[in-house]
TORKOL-4160 file (C-alpha; in steps of 0.2 Angstrom, whole numbers, padded with zeros to 4 digits, m for minus):
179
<pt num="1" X="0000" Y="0000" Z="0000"/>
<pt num="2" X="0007" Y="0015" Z="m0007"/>
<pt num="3" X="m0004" Y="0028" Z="0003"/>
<pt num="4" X="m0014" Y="0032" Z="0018"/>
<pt num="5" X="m0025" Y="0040" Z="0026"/>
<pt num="6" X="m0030" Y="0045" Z="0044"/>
<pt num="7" X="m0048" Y="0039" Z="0048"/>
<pt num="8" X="m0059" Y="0045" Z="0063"/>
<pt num="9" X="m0060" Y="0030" Z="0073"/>
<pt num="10" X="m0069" Y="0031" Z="0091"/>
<pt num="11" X="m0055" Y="0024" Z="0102"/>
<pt num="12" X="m0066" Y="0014" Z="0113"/>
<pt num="13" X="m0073" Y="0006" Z="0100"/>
<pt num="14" X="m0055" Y="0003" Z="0089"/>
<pt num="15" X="m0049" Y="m0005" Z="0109"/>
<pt num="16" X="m0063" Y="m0016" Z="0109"/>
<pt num="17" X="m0063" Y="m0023" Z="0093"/>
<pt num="18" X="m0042" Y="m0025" Z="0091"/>
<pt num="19" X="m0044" Y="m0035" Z="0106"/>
<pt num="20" X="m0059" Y="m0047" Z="0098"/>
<pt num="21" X="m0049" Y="m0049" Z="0082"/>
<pt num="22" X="m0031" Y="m0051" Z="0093"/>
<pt num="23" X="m0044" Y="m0066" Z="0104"/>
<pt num="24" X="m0051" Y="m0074" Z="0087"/>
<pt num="25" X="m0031" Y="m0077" Z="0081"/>
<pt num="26" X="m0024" Y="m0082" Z="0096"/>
<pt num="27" X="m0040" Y="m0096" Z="0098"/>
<pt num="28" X="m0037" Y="m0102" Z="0079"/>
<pt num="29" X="m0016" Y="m0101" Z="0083"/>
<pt num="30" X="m0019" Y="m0112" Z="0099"/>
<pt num="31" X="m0034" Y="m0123" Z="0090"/>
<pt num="32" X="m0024" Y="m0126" Z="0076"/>
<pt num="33" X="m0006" Y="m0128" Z="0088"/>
<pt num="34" X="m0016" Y="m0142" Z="0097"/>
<pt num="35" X="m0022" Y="m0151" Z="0082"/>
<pt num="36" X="m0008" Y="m0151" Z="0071"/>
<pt num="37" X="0005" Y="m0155" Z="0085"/>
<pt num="38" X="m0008" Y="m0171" Z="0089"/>
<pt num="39" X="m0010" Y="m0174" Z="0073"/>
<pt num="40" X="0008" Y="m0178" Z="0069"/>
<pt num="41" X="0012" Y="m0186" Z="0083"/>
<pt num="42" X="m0002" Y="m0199" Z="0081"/>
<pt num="43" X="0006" Y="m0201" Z="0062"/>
<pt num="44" X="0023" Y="m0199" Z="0065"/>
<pt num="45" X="0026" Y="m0200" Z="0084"/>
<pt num="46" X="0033" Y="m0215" Z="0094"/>
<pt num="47" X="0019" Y="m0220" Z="0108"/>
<pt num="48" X="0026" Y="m0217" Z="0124"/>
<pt num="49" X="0041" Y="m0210" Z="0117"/>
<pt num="50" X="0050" Y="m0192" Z="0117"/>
<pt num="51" X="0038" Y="m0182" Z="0101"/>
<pt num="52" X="0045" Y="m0165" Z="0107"/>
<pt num="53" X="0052" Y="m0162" Z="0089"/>
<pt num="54" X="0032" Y="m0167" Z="0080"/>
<pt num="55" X="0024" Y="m0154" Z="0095"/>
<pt num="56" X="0038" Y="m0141" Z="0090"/>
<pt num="57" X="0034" Y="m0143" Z="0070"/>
<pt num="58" X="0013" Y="m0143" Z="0075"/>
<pt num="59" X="0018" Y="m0128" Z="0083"/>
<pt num="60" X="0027" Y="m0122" Z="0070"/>
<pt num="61" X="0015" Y="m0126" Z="0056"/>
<pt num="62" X="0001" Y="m0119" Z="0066"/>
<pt num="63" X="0010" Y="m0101" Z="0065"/>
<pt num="64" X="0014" Y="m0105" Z="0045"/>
<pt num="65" X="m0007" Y="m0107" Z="0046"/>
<pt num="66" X="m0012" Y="m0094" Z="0056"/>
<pt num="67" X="m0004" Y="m0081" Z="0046"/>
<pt num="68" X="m0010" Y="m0086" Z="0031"/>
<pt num="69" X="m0026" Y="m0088" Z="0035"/>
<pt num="70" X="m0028" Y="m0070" Z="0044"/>
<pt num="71" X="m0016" Y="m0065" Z="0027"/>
<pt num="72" X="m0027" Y="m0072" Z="0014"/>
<pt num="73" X="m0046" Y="m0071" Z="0023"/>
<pt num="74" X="m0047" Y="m0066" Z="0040"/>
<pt num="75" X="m0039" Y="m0048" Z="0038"/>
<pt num="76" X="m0052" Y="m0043" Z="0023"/>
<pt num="77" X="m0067" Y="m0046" Z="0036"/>
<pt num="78" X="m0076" Y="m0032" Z="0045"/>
<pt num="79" X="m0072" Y="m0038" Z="0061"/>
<pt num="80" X="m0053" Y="m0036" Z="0058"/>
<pt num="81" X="m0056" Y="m0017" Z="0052"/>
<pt num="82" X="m0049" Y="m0007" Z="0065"/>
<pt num="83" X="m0033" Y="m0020" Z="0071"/>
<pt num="84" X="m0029" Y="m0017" Z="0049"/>
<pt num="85" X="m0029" Y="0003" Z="0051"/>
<pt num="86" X="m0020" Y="0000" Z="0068"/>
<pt num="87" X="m0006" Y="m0011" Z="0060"/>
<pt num="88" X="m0006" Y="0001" Z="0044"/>
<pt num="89" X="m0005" Y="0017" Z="0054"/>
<pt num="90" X="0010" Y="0008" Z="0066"/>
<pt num="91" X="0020" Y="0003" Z="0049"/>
<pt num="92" X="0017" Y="0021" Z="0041"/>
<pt num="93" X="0026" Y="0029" Z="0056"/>
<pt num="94" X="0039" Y="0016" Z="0059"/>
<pt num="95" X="0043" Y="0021" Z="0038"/>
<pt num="96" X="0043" Y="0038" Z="0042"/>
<pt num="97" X="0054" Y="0033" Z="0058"/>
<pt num="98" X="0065" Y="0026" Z="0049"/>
<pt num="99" X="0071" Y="0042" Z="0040"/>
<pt num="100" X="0068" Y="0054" Z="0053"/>
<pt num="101" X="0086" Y="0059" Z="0053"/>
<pt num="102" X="0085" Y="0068" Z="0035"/>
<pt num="103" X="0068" Y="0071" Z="0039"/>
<pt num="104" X="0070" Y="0082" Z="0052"/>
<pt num="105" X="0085" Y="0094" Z="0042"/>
<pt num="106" X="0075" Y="0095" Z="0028"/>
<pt num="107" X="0057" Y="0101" Z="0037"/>
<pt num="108" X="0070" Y="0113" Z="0045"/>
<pt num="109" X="0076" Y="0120" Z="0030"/>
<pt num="110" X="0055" Y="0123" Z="0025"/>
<pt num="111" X="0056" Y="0109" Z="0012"/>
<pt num="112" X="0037" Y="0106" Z="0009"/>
<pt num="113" X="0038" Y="0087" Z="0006"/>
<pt num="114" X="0049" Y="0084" Z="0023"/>
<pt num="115" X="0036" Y="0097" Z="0029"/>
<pt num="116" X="0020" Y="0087" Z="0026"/>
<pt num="117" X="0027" Y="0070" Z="0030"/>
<pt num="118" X="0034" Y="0076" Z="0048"/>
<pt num="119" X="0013" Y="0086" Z="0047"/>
<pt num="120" X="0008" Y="0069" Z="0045"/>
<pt num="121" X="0019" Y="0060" Z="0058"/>
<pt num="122" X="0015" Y="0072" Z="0071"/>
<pt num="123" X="m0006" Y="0070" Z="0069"/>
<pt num="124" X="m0002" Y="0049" Z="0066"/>
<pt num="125" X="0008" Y="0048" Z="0084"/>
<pt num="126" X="m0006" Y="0059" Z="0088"/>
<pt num="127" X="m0021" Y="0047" Z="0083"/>
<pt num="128" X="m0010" Y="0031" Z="0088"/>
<pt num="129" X="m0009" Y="0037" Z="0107"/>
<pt num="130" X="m0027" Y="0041" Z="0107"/>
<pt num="131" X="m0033" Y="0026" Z="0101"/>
<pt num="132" X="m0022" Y="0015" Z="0113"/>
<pt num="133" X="m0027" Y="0027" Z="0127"/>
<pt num="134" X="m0009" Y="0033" Z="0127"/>
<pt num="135" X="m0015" Y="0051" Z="0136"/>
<pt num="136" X="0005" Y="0055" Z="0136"/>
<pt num="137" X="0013" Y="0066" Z="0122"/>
<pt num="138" X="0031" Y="0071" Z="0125"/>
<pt num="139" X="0035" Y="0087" Z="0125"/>
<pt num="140" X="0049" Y="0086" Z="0111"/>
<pt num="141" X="0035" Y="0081" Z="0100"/>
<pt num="142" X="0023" Y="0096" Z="0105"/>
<pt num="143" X="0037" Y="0108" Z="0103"/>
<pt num="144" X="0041" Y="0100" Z="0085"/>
<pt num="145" X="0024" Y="0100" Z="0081"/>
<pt num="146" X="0022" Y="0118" Z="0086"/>
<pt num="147" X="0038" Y="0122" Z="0074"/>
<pt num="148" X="0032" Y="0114" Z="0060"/>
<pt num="149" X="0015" Y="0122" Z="0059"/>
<pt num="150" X="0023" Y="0137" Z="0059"/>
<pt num="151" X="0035" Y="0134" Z="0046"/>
<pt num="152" X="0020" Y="0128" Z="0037"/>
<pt num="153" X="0007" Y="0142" Z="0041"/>
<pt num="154" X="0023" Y="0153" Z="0033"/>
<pt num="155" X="0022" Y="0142" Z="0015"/>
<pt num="156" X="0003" Y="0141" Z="0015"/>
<pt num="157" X="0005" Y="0122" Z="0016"/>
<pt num="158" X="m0012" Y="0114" Z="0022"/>
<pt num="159" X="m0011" Y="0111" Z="0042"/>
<pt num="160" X="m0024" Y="0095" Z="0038"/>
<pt num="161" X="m0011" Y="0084" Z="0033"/>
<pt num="162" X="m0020" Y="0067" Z="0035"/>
<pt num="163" X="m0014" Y="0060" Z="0019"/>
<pt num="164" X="0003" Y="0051" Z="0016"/>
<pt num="165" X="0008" Y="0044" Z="0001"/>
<pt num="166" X="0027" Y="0034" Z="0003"/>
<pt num="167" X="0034" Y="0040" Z="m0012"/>
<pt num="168" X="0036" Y="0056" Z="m0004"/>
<pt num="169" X="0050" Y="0045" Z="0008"/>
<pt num="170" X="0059" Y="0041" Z="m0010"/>
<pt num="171" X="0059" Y="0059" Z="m0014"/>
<pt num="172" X="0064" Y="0064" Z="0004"/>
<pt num="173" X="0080" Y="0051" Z="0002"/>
<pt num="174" X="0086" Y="0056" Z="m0013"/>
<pt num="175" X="0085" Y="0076" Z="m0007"/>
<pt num="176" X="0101" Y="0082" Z="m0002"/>
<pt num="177" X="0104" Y="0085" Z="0016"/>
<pt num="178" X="0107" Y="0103" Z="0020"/>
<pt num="179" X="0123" Y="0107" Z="0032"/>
């Protein structure tokens, strides 16, 4: 997914369904664990014997199972809706993590794109602490949000940057850092 964008998500209701979706997996990880560890220690196990390694590869199998199954089904149902934002908006900041560190010269330096990505960031950490129920904002992160709205209020950039698009991290790597 090449581009995101910032829902309105009540997070009560995001908190109760994450945690019904995280229930459903971990019962069809620990159904399918038991069954396919019993399974291949009634084909392949020695009765009476030591059949760690067939529980450790039911086990294993089960995981392999489990992911495709929440992969390939279970992640395109509505119950799943809010725990696929909640991944999505995590693995959106982790990217932009990622390249904070030319980020953060570049938005200093009022380059619009490093602007609206570090916009972004800073309403993304937002929403993700309010829908965890996360009340705690460090104050580095108000006092960086405060600079970049002002850079951006300067440039008539759009304060209501809920879009992000992750081209705009290629661009930003291949943008020369200023010294």
């Amino acid at each position: 997914m090449s581009q995101f964008q910032l829902e309105e998500i009540n997070p009560a209701e995001y908190r109760r369904k994450t945690r019904k979706s995280s229930f459903i997996i971990i019962l069809i990880f620990a159904v399918l664990g038991m069954g396919c560890s019993s399974l291949l220690v009634a084909w392949l196990g020695t009765p009476g014997g030591n059949n760690f390694y067939w529980n450790l590869l039911g086990v294993l199998l089960a995981v392999f199972l489990t992911y495709l199954w929440v992969k390939y089904s279970l992640r395109h149902q509505p119950f799943m809706r809010e725990a696929v934002y909640g991944w999505h908006l995590k693995r959106n900041l982790m990217r932009i993590t990622n390249i904070m560190h030319r980020l953060r010269p570049l938005a200093e330096n009022s380059d619009p794109c490093a602007l609206q990505v570090l916009r972004f960031y800073h309403l993304a950490v937002e929403q993700m602490h309010w829908l965890d129920g996360n009340e705690a904002n460090p104050l580095e992160i108000k006092a960086e949000k405060k600079a970049t709205e002002e850079r951006m209020q300067a440039m008539n950039l759009d304060l209501n940057q809920k879009f992000f698009d992750t081209q705009w991290l290629k661009e930003l790597s291949d943008k020369k850092i200023p010294e």
